[in-house]
C-alpha positions in Angstrom: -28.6 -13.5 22.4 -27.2 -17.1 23.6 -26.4 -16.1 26.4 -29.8 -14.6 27.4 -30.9 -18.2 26.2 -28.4 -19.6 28.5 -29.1 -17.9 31.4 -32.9 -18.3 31.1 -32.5 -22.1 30.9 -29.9 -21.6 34.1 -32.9 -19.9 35.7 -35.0 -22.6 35.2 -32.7 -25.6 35.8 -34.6 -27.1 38.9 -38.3 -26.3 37.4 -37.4 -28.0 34.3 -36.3 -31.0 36.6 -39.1 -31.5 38.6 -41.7 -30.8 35.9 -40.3 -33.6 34.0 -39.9 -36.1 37.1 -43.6 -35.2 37.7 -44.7 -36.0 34.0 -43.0 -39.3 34.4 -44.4 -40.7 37.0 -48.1 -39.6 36.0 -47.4 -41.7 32.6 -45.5 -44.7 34.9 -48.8 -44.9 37.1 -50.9 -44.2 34.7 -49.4 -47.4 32.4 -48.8 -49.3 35.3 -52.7 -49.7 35.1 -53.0 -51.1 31.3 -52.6 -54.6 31.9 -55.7 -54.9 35.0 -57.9 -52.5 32.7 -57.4 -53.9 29.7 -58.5 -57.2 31.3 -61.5 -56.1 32.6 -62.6 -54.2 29.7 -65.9 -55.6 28.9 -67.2 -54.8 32.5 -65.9 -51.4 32.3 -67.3 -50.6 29.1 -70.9 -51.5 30.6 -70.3 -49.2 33.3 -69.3 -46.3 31.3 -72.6 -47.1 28.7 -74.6 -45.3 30.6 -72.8 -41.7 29.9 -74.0 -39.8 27.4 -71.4 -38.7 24.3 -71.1 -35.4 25.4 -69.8 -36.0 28.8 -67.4 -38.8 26.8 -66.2 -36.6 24.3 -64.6 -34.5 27.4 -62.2 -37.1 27.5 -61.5 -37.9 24.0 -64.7 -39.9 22.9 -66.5 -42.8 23.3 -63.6 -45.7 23.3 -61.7 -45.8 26.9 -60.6 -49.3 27.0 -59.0 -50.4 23.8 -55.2 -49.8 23.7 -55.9 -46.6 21.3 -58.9 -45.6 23.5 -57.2 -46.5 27.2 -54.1 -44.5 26.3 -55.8 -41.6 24.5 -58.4 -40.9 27.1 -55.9 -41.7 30.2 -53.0 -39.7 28.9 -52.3 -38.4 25.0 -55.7 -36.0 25.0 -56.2 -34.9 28.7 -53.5 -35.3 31.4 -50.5 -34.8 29.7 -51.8 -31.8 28.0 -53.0 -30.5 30.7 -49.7 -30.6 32.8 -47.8 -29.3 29.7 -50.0 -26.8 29.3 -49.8 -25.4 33.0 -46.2 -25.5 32.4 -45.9 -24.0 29.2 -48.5 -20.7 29.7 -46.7 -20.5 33.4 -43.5 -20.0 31.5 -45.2 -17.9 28.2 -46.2 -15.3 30.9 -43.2 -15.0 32.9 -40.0 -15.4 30.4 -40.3 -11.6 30.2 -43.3 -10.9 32.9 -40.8 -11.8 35.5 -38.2 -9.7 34.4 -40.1 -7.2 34.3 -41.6 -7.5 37.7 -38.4 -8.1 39.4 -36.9 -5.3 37.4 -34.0 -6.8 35.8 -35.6 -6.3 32.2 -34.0 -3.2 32.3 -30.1 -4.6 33.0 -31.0 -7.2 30.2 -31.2 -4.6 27.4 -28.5 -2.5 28.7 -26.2 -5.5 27.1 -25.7 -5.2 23.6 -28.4 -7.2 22.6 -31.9 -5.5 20.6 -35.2 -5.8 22.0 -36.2 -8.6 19.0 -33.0 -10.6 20.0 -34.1 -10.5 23.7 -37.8 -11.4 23.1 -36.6 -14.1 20.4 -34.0 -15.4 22.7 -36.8 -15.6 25.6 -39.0 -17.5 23.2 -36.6 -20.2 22.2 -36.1 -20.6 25.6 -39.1 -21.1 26.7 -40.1 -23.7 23.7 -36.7 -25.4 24.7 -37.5 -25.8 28.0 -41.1 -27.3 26.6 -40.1 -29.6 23.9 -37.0 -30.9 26.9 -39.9 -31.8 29.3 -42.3 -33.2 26.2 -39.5 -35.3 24.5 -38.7 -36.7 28.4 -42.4 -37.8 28.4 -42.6 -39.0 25.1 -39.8 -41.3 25.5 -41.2 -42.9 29.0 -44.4 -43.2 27.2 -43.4 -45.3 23.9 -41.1 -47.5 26.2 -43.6 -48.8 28.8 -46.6 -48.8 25.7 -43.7 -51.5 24.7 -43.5 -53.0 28.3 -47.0 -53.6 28.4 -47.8 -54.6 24.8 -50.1 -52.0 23.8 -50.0 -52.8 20.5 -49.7 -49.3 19.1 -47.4 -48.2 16.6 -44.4 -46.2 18.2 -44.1 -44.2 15.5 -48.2 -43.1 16.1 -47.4 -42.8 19.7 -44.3 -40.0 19.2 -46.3 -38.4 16.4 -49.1 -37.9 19.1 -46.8 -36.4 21.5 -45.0 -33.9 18.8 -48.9 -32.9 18.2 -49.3 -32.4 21.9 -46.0 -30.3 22.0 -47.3 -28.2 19.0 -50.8 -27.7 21.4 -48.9 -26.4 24.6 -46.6 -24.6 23.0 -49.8 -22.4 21.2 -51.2 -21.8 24.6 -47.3 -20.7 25.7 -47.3 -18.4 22.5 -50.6 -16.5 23.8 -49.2 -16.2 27.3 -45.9 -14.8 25.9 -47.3 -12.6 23.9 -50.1 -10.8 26.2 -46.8 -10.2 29.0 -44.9 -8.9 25.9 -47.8 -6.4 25.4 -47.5 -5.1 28.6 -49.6 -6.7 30.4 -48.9 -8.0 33.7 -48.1 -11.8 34.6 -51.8 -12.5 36.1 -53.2 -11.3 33.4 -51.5 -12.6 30.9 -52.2 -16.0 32.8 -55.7 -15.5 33.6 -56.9 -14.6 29.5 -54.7 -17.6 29.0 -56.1 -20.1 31.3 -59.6 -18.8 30.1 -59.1 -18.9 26.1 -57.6 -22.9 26.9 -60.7 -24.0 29.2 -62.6 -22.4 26.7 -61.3 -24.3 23.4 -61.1 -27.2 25.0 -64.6 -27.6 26.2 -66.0 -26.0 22.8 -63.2 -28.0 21.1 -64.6 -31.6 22.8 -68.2 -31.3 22.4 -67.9 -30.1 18.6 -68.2 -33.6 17.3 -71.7 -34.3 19.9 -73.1 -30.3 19.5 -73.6 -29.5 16.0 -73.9 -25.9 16.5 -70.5 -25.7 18.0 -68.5 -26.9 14.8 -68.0 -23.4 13.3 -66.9 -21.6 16.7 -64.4 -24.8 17.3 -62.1 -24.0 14.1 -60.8 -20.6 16.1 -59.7 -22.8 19.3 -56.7 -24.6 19.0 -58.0 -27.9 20.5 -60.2 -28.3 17.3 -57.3 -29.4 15.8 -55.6 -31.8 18.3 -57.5 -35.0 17.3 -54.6 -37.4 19.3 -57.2 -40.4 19.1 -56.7 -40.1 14.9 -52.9 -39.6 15.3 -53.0 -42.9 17.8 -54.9 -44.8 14.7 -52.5 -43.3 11.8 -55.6 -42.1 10.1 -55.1 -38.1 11.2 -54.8 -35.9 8.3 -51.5 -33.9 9.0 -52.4 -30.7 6.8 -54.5 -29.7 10.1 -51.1 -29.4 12.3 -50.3 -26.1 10.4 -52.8 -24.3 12.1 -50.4 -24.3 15.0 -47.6 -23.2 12.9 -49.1 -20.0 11.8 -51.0 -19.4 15.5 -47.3 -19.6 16.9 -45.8 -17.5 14.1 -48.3 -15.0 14.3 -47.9 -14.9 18.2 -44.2 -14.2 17.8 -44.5 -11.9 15.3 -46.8 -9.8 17.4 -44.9 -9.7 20.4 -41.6 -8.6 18.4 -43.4 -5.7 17.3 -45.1 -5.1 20.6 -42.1 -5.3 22.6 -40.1 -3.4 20.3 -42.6 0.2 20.8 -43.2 -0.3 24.1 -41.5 2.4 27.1 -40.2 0.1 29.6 -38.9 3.3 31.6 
């Protein structure tokens, strides 16, 4: 089993590199820019007046220029999210997709090693490689929110990025599972890429479109509220709905995996 884990990290050595020199210099540039906005923050709020919530709320509310608002709408709730999230579902639907494909799936299980250890192995993997790439952002993020004086508590700040972690690696969860069913790596990616668009539009506008509430709670976005975690006010009983989302993914693809003919 560890050396499937190994090997998978191996295989993804020079991804995992430039992912993670990519998500540092969006956060560099996009800090870089703190100081000039943060000075002209009345003008800009004027300008941006005019929106209506709804189109606000697409980018994590109403407040763009405080410290809280700037680095929540800039970064915590969108961008870095987004990236992850490309990363993570990319990876959810080809840890055993591109095995599969490539047909080496079939030399992987003629090692000792069970179909739950090779689907488990493939999963820690794959969160490995995630939480490596998230904790590299993370810590670029908290030290330049020091260089520019933010003002934010660090501690808000890393509890906002373990949230975001928690969000990608649902969205990598559904990915891995729908390849573990059977189902090919575009296909996998495509119900994927629609389910996240999906929650997080229905997810944003929840707070602005009352009728959207209800549907919101099955969408994992619903509860990422990074602007709450950035103000230490977010109640933290909500993160366990991406707990038992990834559990229940897992568990699923074990049992999937495990019936399937791979000959």
């Amino acid at each position: 089993m560890f050396s499937v884990f190994k090997w998978t990290l191996w295989q993804r050595r020079w991804s995992t590199l430039w992912w993670s020199l990519g998500i540092v210099s969006l956060i560099t540039l996009t800090l870089s820019f703190y100081p000039t906005i943060h000075n002209q923050a009345a003008q800009l709020n004027k300008s941006f007046g005019s929106l209506n919530n709804s189109t606000l709320a697409l980018f994590g509310g109403t407040d763009f220029f405080s410290p809280v608002g700037y680095l929540n709408s800039q970064l915590i709730y969108l961008m870095l999210p987004l990236l992850l999230i490309i990363l993570g579902v990319g990876l959810g639907s080809s840890l055993i997709g591109r095995e599969e494909s490539e047909g080496t799936i079939e030399l992987l299980l003629a090692r000792p090693i069970s179909r739950p250890r090779l689907i488990l192995a493939k999963a820690l993997a794959g969160a490995f490689i995630i939480f490596l790439v998230t904790t590299i952002g993370s810590l670029v993020t908290i030290g330049l929110a020091k260089v520019v004086n933010m003002g934010i508590p660090l501690t808000n700040i890393a509890m906002a990025c373990l949230a975001c972690f928690m969000l990608v690696l649902t969205f990598s969860a559904i990915a891995f599972l729908l390849s573990s069913t059977g189902r090919g790596r575009a296909s996998a990616l495509g119900i994927t890429i629609v389910y996240t668009l999906g929650g997080y539009i229905i997810g944003s506008l929840a707070n602005t479109v009352h009728g959207l509430r209800i549907p919101s709670m099955l969408f994992p976005y619903h509860y990422y509220q990074s602007a709450d975690i950035l103000r230490g006010t977010f109640n933290w009983s909500s993160i366990t709905f991406f707990g038992i989302f990834i559990g229940v993914c897992l568990i699923l693809a074990l049992l999937s995996f495990r019936r399937r003919d791979l000959g």
